[in-house]
N, C-alpha and C positions, 0 to 999 in steps of 0.2 A: 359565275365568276367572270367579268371583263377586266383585260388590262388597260384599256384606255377604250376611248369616243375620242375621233377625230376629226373635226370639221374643215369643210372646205377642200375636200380630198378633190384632185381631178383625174387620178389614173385607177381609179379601184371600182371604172364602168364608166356610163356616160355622164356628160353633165356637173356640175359638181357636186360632189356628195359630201354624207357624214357616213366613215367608215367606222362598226362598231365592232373592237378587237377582242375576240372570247380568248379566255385563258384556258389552254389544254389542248393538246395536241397528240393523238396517237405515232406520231412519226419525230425521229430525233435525228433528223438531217442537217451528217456534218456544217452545212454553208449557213443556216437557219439565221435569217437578219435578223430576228425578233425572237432569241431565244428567253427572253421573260414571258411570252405565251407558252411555251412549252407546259411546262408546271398548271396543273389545277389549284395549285392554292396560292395567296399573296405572298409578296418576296420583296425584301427589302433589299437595293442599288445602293453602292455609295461608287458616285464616280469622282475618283481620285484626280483628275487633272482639275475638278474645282476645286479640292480643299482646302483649304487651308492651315490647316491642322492645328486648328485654333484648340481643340478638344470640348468645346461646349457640347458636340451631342454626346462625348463622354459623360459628361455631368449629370446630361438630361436623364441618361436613360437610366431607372430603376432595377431593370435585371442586371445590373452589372454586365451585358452583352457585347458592348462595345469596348473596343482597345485602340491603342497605338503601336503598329509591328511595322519594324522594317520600314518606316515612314510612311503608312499608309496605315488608315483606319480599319479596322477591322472584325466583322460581326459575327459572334459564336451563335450560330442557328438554332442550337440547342435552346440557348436561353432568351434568346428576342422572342417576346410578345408583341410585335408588331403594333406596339400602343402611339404611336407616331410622335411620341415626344422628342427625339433625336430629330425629326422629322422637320417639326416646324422651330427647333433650339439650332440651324442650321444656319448663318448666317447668309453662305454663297449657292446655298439651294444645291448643296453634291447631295441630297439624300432623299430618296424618294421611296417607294411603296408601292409597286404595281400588283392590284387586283384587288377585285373589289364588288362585293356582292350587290348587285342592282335587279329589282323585279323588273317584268318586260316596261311597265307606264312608265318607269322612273326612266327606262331609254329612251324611250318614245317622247318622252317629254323635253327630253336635250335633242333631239333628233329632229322633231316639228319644229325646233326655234329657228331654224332655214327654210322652212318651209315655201317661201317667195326664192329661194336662189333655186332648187329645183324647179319650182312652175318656170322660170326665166333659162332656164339651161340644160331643161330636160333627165336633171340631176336625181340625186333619191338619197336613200340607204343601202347601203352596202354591209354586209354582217363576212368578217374576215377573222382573224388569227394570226396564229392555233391554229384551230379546227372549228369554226362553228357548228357542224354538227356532231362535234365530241359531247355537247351539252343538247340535245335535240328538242326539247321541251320548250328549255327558253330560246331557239332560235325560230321553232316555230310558232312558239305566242308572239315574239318581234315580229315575223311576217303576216299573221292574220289582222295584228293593230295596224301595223303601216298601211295595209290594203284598205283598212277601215278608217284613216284618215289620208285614202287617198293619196298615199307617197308610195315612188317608183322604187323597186325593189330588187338588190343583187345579191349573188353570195360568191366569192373566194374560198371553192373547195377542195382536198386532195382527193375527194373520193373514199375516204381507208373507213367505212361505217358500211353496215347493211345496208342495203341497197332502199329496205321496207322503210328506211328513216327518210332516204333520197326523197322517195315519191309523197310522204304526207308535207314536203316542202314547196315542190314541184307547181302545185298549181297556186303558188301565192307569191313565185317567184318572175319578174319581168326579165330580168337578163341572169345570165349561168356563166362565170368561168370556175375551171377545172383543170388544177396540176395533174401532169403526165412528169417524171421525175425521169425512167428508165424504162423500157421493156423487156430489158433485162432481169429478170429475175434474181440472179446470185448476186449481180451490180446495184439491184435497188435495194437491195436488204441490206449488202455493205454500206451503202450511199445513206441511207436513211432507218434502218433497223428493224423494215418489215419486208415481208414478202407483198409484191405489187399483185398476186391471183385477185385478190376481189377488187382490188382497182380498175384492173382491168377488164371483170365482168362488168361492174360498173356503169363504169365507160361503154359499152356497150350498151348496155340496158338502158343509160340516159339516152342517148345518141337518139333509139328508137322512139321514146317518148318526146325528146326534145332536140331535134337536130340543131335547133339555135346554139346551143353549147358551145361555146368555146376555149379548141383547147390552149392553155399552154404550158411553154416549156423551159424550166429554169437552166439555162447553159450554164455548166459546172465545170472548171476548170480540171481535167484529169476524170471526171465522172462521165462526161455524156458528150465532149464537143470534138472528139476525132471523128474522123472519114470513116472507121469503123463502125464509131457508135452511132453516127448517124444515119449509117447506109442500112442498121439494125433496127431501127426507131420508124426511118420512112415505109420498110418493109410490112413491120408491123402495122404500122399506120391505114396501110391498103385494105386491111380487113374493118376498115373501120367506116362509116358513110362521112369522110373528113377528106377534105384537099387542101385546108389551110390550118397551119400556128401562129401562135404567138408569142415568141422568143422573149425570154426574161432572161438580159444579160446578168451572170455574178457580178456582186461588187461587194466589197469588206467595211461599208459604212456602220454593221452592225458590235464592231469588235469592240469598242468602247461597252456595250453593255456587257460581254462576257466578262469585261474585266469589272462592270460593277457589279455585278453576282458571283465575283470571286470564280470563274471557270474558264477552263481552257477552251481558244477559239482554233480549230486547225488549219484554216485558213487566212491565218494572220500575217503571216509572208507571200501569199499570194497574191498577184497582181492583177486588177481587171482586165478586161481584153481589151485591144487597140482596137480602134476602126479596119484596120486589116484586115486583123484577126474575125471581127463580125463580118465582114465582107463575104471571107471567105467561107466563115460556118453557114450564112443565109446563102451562098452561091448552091454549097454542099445539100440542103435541104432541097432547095428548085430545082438541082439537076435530079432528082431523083422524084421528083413529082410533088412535088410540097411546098407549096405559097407562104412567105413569111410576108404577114403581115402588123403594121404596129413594131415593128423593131427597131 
């Protein structure tokens, strides 16, 4: 199941890529920009500041699924069959359908159509989320086809899968990055709803086979970006063969989809960080022996 293919990416590895988004994710982190990956199965958005409220995808749709509540459209889950007639009966395009079941050729085939922006920019494929290896099968037929037409190859992983799934990836993989969330244990289960132990074997165990790995690290306001947590992170960090991150600031561009999937965002009145404020948390890492890099 993917929620999107994204072309023309330039921050998801080198060069410019096609980032391919798997739906499903073993971790339910509060700050999550792309909570339509969460879910393994498709899910129907209506975002409300395009509506109109003409009510034509009332009309369209046959289960009777859709309403008009409180001035906003409204879909009973229960009864949507996901038949996309609301879909395309949309005039302002508020209604969309993220996931969508595609074999590995059917990516590969949207993926090769850049093929010349890669050879030019030293670009690829990049397989992200979710979890790409929440689905492990199809993320390692994606990487054995890209190898076999000769396209450069990334993945955006937390790490939270047996380790046995890591390694049959590994050697079809050109470049590695890998979320580090917390090294807190009781902080990363609150932060995100699992215990970080096999992440943090993990992480280890890649390290040793693939010291290129890079790690990084999503700054969370209230999670992970005090002097405490930090001076708890670089600590940890020392047992690792690692002298540099890569700091991924918070930001709440994602809050618009919680409210098209009808769900509550808890960092909706939270404010990105200043340039101070990053000054300070990257000052915080290098005094403690920890190169930020790319931030």
């Amino acid at each position: 199941m993917i929620s999107n293919i994204q072309r023309f990416c330039i921050h998801d590895g080198s060069g410019i890529r096609t980032t391919v988004f798997f739906k499903g994710c073993p971790l339910r982190c509060a700050w999550c920009a792309n909570p339509e990956t969460q879910h393994t199965c498709a899910e129907l958005m209506i975002y409300h500041a395009r509506c109109g409220q003409c009510q034509t995808c009332i009309s369209a749709c046959p289960a009777h699924a859709l309403s008009l509540n409180g001035g906003n459209i409204q879909v009973d889950t229960s009864q949507c069959t996901l038949c996309k007639l609301c879909v395309k009966a949309c005039p302002n395009r508020a209604i969309s359908i993220k996931g969508e079941v595609l074999c590995a050729q059917e990516i590969l085939d949207i993926v090769r159509r850049d093929k010349p922006f890669y050879q030019t920019s030293g670009g690829g494929m990049t397989l992200s989320g979710g979890e790409p290896l929440y689905q492990p099968e199809l993320a390692l037929e994606l990487l054995v086809l890209a190898k076999k037409y000769n396209i450069h190859t990334c993945i955006e992983t937390s790490l939270a899968c047996s380790f046995s799934v890591v390694e049959k990836v590994l050697p079809f993989l050109d470049e590695i990055y890998f979320d580090l969330k917390h090294t807190n244990n009781t902080k990363h289960k609150a932060g995100t709803g699992i215990s970080n132990t096999q992440i943090l074997d993990n992480i280890e165990h890649l390290l040793k086979q693939r010291p290129d790995a890079r790690m990084r690290i999503p700054v969370i306001p209230g999670f992970n970006d005090t002097e405490k947590d930090i001076l708890e992170i670089c600590r940890a960090l020392k047992e690792f063969p690692i002298s540099s991150v890569e700091l991924m600031w918070f930001h709440n561009l994602g809050n618009p989809k919680y409210s098209a999937l009808a769900r509550e965002y808890p960092y909706t009145h939270i404010s990105p960080f200043s340039d101070i404020d990053k000054k300070k948390i990257k000052d915080n890492y290098q005094a403690n022996g920890i190169v930020v890099i790319h931030s």
